[in-house]
N, C-alpha and C positions, 0 to 999 in steps of 0.2 A: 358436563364435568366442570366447564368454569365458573369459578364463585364470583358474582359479581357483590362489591360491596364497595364504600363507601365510608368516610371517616368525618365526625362532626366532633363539636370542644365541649367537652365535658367541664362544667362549671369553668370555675380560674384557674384552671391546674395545667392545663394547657393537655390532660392526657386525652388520648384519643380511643371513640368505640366504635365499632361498627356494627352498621344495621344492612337489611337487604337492597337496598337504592341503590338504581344504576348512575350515580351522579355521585361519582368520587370528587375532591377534591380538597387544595391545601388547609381548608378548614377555615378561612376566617373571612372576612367582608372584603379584603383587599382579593383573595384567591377569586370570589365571585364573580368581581368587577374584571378581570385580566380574562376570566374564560376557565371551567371548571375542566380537568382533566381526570381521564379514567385507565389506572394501570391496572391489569390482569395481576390477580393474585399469583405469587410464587407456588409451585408443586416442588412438592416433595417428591424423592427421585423415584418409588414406584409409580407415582401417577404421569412422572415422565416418558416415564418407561412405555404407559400402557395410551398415553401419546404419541409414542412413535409407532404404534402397532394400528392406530388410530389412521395414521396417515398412509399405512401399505408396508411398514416395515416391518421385514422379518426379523426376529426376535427369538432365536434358539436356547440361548442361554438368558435366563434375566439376570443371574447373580455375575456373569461376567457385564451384562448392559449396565448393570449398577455399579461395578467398580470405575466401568469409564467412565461414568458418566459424572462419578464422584472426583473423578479424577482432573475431566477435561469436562467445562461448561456445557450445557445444554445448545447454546445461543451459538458455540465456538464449533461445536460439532454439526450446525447449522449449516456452515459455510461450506462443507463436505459432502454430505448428503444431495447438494444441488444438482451435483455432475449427475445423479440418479436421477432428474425428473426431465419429468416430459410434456408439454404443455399444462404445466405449473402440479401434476400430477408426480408423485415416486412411480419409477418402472414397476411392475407385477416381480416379484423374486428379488429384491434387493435385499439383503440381508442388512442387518445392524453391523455385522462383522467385516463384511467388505468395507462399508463408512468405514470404521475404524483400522483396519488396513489404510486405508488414504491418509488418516489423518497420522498413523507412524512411518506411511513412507514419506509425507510433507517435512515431518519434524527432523528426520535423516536428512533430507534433499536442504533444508535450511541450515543444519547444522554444518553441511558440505559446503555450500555455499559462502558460509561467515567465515570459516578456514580461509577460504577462496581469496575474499576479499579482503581480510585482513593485512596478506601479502602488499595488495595494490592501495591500500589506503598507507599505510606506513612509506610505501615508495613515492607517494603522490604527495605526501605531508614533506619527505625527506627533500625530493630534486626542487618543489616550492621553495625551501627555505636554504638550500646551497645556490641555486642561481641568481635568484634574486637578492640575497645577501653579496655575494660574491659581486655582482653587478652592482647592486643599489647601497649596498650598507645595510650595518645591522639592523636599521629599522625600516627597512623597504616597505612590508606591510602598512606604514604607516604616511607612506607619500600618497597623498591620494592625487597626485600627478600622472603614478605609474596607472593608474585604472581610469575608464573612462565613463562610468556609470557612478556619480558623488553619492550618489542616494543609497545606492544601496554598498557601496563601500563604509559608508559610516554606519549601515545595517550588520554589516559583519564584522567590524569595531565595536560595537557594542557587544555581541554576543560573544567576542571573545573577551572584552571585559566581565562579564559575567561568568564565564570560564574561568578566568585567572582568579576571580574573589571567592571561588569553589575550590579550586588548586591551594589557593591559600587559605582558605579554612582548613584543607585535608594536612597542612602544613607538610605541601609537595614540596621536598628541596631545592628544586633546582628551580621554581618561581620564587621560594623564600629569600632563595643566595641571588637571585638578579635584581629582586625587588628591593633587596638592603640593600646594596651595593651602585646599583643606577636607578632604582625608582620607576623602572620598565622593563619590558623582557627583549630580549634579542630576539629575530624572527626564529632563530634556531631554535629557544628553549620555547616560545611562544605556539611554535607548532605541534609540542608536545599537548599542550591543553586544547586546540583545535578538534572541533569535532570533522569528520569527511566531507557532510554539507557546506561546512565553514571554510575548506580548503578548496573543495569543489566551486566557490560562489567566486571564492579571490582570485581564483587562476580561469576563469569563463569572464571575472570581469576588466583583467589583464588589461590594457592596452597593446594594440597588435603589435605597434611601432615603439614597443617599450624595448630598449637595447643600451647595453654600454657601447661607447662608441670605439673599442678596442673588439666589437664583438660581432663578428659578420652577421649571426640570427638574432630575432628578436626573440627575448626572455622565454614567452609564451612557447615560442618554435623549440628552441633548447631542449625544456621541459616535455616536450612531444617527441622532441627525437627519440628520448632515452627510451619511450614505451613502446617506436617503432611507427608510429603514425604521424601524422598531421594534427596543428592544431583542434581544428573543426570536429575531429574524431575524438579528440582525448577530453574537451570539452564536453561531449555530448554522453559518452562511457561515463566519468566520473558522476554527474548528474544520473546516469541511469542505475547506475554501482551504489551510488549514495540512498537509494529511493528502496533498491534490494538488501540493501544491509541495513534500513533503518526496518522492513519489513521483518529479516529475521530476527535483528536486536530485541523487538520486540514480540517474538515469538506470536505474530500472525501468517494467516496463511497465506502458504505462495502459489498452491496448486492451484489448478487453474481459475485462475485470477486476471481479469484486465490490468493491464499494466499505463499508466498515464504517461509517464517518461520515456519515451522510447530511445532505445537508443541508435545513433547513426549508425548504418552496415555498410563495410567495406563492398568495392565494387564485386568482389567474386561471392559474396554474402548475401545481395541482395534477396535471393529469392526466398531467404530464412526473414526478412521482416516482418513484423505485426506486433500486436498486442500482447502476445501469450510471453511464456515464459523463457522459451529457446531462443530468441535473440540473447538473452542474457548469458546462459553456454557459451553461445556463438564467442560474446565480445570477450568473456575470460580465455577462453582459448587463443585469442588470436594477441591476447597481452602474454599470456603465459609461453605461446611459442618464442615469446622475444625475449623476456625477462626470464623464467624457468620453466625453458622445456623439459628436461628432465622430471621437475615437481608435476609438472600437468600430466606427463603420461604415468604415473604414480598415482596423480586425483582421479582420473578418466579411469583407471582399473577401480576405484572405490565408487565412483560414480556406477559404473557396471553392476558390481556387487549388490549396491544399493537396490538397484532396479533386479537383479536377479532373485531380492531376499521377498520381492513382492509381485509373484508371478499374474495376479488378478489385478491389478494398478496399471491402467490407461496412459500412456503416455501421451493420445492423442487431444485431450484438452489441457495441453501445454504446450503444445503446438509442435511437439516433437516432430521428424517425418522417418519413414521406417531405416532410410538409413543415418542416424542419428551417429550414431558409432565411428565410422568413415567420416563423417564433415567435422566430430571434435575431435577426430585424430587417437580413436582409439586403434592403433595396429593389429594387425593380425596373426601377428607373433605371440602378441601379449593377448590374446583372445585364445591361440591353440595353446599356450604356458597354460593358460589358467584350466584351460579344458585338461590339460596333462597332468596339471599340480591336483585339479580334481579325482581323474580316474587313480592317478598313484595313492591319492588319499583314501579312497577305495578299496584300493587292492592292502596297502596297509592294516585298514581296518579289518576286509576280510580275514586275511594272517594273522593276526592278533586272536580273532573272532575263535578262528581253526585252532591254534595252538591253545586256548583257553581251552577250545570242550575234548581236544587230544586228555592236555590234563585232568580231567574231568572225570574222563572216562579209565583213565589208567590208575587214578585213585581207587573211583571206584570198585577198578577189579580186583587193585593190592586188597582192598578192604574185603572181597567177598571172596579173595583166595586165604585167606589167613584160617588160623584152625579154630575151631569153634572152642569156648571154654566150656567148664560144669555150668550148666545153668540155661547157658545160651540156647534160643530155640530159632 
């Protein structure tokens, strides 16, 4: 099925033709000398199609495989399908349909998640820039006394320079009115253009013994109290927060995925560590019982739903364990509501169902008792 071919320069024109040669490359004497390269022709989405049937995929519908597939990349639905194989082989019965089941419970489970985090990056960007204002002055970010790694302090000055010359193209106010007025921004307005990496780099690179001397904790500790942990902890969260919220920013996949930044587990958490995905639960949950418990047992019943709406979706290469539910603090009040908000809706429905063909039927007897006219047979 695949076309090999190969691109050579047509006269001066610089246009390109192809012949049958398996020796692609960029077409001129410099691409020769570097090393020629050979990319597989693109298919067209029935031949992808009849490429995944190729590999052991089932394939029921082709005009629903071709809307996905038009929809979401070939290459991106790649990353889905792995959880299926088995020494480098797809399982015998894996359907196209389940892959895609995965890929709209990932894109749910992401969208959850960026809720999630948005909370904790705005709170992370906010207590940065009241304590250290408050202790240091309005341009604390910019003492590179308070942090104790110079290199990479003036790596995250730069980037926020580059943020603020963006802010100020978009002619954001509240950089326009700092930057006429003092020709810099206050850490306040400044953490507005901050990205959570940027805020996550400046508070990991803190100095520990950074403190106003009217202030029993250092800066860094402060900053940790309010989210309920210890330094070393909210260090390591925000790095690992920042790494899952740049994954869903960018609408790649989370499902099961190695994870590079792990995040620290608190001592009664240990035994949820690893690579997968549920350390990252873990550490929202354990922010959200401090900051909004209320809102986590609200997300934890959406989180449920989610996994309810995709009864064939593995929880277990994400490293879930079966009682997932109890360790993020899903109650079991809020587990028998929802089974009772269920059956009531039910029974609802049923009554609605009954009263509709009641009417139905008492129509049609008015109609078949009425008297027949001239004509009628």
């Amino acid at each position: 099925m695949e076309k090999k071919t190969t691109c050579t320069a047509r006269g001066i024109s610089g246009k390109l033709s192809f012949d049958s040669t398996p020796h692609a490359s960029l077409c001129n004497d410099d691409a020769h000398q570097a090393g020629s390269f050979h990319f597989k022709p693109a298919l067209p989405v029935d031949e992808q199609i009849d490429h995944l049937v190729e590999q052991g995929i089932v394939v029921e519908n082709r005009q629903f495989a071709e809307f996905c597939l038009l929809t979401s990349n070939y290459y991106r639905l790649r990353g889905y399908w792995m959880t299926f194989e088995e020494d480098g082989a797809i399982r015998a019965g894996t359907r196209f349909e389940d892959i895609w089941a995965i890929h709209e419970f990932d894109r749910e489970v992401r969208l959850w998640l960026w809720k999630l985090i948005e909370r904790v990056e705005i709170k992370a960007r906010t207590q940065f820039a009241y304590v250290l204002s408050n202790e240091f002055g309005a341009d604390a970010h910019l003492q590179a006394e308070l942090f104790f790694n110079e290199k990479n302090h003036k790596q995250s000055l730069g980037i926020i320079e580059d943020e603020i010359g963006r802010a100020k193209n978009q002619n954001m106010p509240c950089v326009i009115h700092n930057l006429n007025k003092y020709g810099e921004l206050p850490l306040w307005a400044a953490v507005e253009v901050m990205s959570m990496g940027v805020v996550s780099a400046l508070y990991g690179n803190l100095r520990q013994d950074a403190k106003a001397d009217e202030h029993e904790k250092a800066a860094a500790d402060e900053i940790a109290s309010v989210f309920g942990v210890s330094r070393r902890y909210l260090v390591s969260w925000l790095r690992h927060l920042t790494m899952v919220r740049n994954i869903c920013a960018h609408h790649n996949r989370f499902y099961n995925r190695l994870l590079k930044s792990l995040p620290l587990m608190l001592r009664r958490d240990k035994r949820y560590a690893g690579n997968r995905e549920f350390p990252t639960f873990v550490v929202l949950s354990r922010i959200y019982e401090k900051s909004w418990p209320s809102v986590w047992q609200q997300a934890i019943d959406e989180l449920d739903a989610i996994v309810a709406r995709y009864p064939n979706v593995s929880l277990k290469p994400m490293g879930f364990p079966e009682d997932w539910r109890d360790v993020l603090g899903l109650s079991a009040e809020a587990e028998v509501s929802e089974m009772k908000n269920f059956n009531k809706r039910k029974s609802l429905t049923a009554k609605r169902i009954g009263k509709t063909l009641v009417g139905i039927r008492a129509h049609e007897q008015s109609i078949s008792e009425r008297p027949k006219k001239a004509g009628d047979e």
